[in-house]
C-alpha positions, 0 to 999 in steps of 0.5 A: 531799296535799301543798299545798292551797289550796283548802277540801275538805269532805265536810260544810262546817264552819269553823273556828269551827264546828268549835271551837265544837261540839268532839268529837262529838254526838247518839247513842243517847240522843238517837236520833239518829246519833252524829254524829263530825267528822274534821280533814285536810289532804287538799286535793291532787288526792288529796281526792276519793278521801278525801271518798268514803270518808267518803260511802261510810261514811255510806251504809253504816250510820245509826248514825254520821254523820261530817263531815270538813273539810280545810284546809292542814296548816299551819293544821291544825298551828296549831289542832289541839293547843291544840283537842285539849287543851280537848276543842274539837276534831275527835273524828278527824283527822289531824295532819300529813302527817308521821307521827313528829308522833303522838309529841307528841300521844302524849307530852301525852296528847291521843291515844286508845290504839286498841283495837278491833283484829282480823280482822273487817270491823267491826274495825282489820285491823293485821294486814294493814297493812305492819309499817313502819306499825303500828311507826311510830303504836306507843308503849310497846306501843300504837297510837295511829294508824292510816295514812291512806293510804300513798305511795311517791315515784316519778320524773315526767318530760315525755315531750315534752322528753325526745323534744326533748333526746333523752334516756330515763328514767333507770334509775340514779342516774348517769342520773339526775344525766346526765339532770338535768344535759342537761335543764336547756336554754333556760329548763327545769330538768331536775330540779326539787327542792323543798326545804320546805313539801314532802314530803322528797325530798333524803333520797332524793337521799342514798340513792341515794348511800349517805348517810343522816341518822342511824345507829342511836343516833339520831345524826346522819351528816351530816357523816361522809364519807359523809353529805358524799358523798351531798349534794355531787353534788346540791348542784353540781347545783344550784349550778353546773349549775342543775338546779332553782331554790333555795328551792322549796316543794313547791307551787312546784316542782309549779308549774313542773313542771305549767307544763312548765317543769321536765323531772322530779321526784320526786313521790307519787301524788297529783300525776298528776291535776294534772299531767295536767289540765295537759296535760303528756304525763306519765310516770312511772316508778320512781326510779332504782336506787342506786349500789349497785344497789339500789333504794330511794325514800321511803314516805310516811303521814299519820296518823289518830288519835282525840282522848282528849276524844271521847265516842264512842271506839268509834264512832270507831275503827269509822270508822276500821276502815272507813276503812282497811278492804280495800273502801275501800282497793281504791277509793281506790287505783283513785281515786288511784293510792295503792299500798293500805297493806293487804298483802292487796290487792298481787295483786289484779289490777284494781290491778295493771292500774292502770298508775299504782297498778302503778308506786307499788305496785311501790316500796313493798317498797324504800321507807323512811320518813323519820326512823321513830321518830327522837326530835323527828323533826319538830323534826329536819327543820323546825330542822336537815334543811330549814336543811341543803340551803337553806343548801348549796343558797345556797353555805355549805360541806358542812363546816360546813353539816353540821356545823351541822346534826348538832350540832343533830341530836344535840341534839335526839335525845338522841345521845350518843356516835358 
């Protein structure tokens, strides 16, 4: 889900291609099949369980024909608004991998408000999609996402060092920071961290200390005593013990640990089939409770929208209804070991059995997601969150690097008073 090198497609197209032919084609008209094309950046060990709901849907009905390419989420970024804009792009895809992006398309009109929703099998079961979900693709009353997929982030660890350093999975932040700290031993990191191109997890690393980014009124708390507080365990961490390198992205930090070079890390589902092709003797767990006591870790969604250019909406949000449908989710997850994003699905007991999907499935009543609704939330994190813990992590001080960083915070989400 998260870095991806590799080319994955259900139905190859380039990207020419895909520019070239635009939203949709066929159709009754033609008697041929509506044919709709779908963009992602599902290119992660996840992708398999995504082709297959594509093949699944295809073998399911001959109405609709649906092919889906998946390149980096960078080029996907890149490419998608100016395709969207012209009608020259995919009829369905998904954005990013950060879910508040649906707000820019929202606001340039380039996103179809979904309508076919209800109880049916034919029908998007909103209902039945946990409420933090449906809040978060909701503008003005109305929907224009549905979730992808959902994740929570849970804690990795090397079972072999931690048996060689004598050391147990950390139940506590306190364990954690202990364990992280005596791992760090003959060239391994004890807790590798990311700090861009990745899925957030210093966010994670504050809530369990307490902090957080903003407050109610969007305004930023970085640089109050408490924000302060939650990031200056971790960045000494970093700093003077040299629990993880500086300067990671997402892509290198799983590389160090799939190479075994690094004891822990906070990861989503998507990472255990690379990490055990690896051959590391991989656990996993849930990630530590917080200093209150309380557990809490980041719920992750990448979100699917539907061009306003496609000449076949319906067909479309038919897709899209199959897509996040509880058949389909069932499978995904026993493929990938996503919790479901659908709340009918929690007792079902062949997930339950999953010992992977149980662990991931078990954090998303205490998960949170990052910056929810939080305006220019995308901008928050690329200009003033990511440039935040670099910085720290390189030596500028927790006065004046969150001071920095709220300034621009507030700027960018309207904030107005503290």
């Amino acid at each position: 889900m998260r870095y991806k090198k590799q080319l994955a497609v259900v139905a190859v197209a380039t990207a020419v291609g895909l520019l070239a032919t635009g939203c949709s084609g066929g159709g009754s008209n033609s008697g041929d099949p509506v044919k709709l094309t779908v963009w992602t950046g599902f290119t992660g060990g996840d992708a398999p369980g995504y082709e297959q709901i594509v093949k699944d849907f295809n073998a399911s009905q001959k109405k609709i024909t649906v092919s889906m390419s998946a390149e980096p989420w960078d080029t996907i970024q890149q490419k998608l608004p100016s395709a969207w804009m012209t009608g020259q792009g995919p009829d369905i895809a998904a954005p990013a991998s950060d879910p508040n992006v649906i707000a820019q398309y929202v606001k340039t009109k380039s996103v179809l408000p979904i309508t076919k929703t209800g109880d049916s099998a034919t029908t998007i079961n909103v209902s039945k999609f946990a409420p933090a979900l449906v809040d978060e693709f909701t503008y003005d009353d109305k929907l224009y996402a549905v979730p992808a997929n959902y994740a929570t982030l849970s804690l990795y660890y090397n079972k072999a060092l931690f048996t060689a350093a004598g050391v147990t999975p950390p139940t506590t932040v306190d364990e954690l920071k202990a364990a992280a700290k005596k791992l760090t031993t003959d060239g391994k990191y004890g807790l590798v961290l990311a700090d861009n191109n990745t899925i957030q997890m210093w966010p994670v690393l504050q809530w369990l200390e307490g902090g957080d980014i903003v407050d109610a009124k969007n305004c930023s708390v970085l640089s109050s005593a408490k924000g302060r507080d939650s990031l200056k365990p971790w960045v000494d961490l970093v700093v003077n013990d040299k629990i993880s390198p500086v300067g990671l992205t997402g892509a290198e930090a799983d590389a160090l640990f799939s190479a075994g070079k690094a004891a822990m890390e906070i990861n989503g589902p998507w990472a255990a089939p690379g990490y055990k092709k690896a051959g590391i003797d991989l656990g996993i767990v849930q990630v530590p409770v917080a200093a209150s006591g309380k557990p809490v870790t980041l719920g992750s969604t990448a979100p699917l929208a539907i061009s306003a250019k496609t000449k076949h909406p319906e067909e479309a949000q038919e897709f899209l209804a199959y897509w996040t449908g509880k058949v389909a989710q069932k499978k995904f997850s026993l493929s990938t070991g996503f919790p479901s994003l659908r709340t009918d699905l929690a007792d079902d007991s062949e997930l339950a059995a999953n010992p992977v999907v149980k662990v991931f499935s078990s954090q998303v009543p205490d998960s949170r997601l990052y910056l929810p609704q939080v305006p220019n939330a995308t901008q928050v994190d690329s200009d003033a969150y990511v440039p935040l813990i670099g910085s720290l992590t390189r030596g500028t001080s927790l006065d004046d690097g969150t001071s920095i960083a709220s300034k621009k915070i507030d700027e960018l989400t309207g904030c107005s008073s503290k």
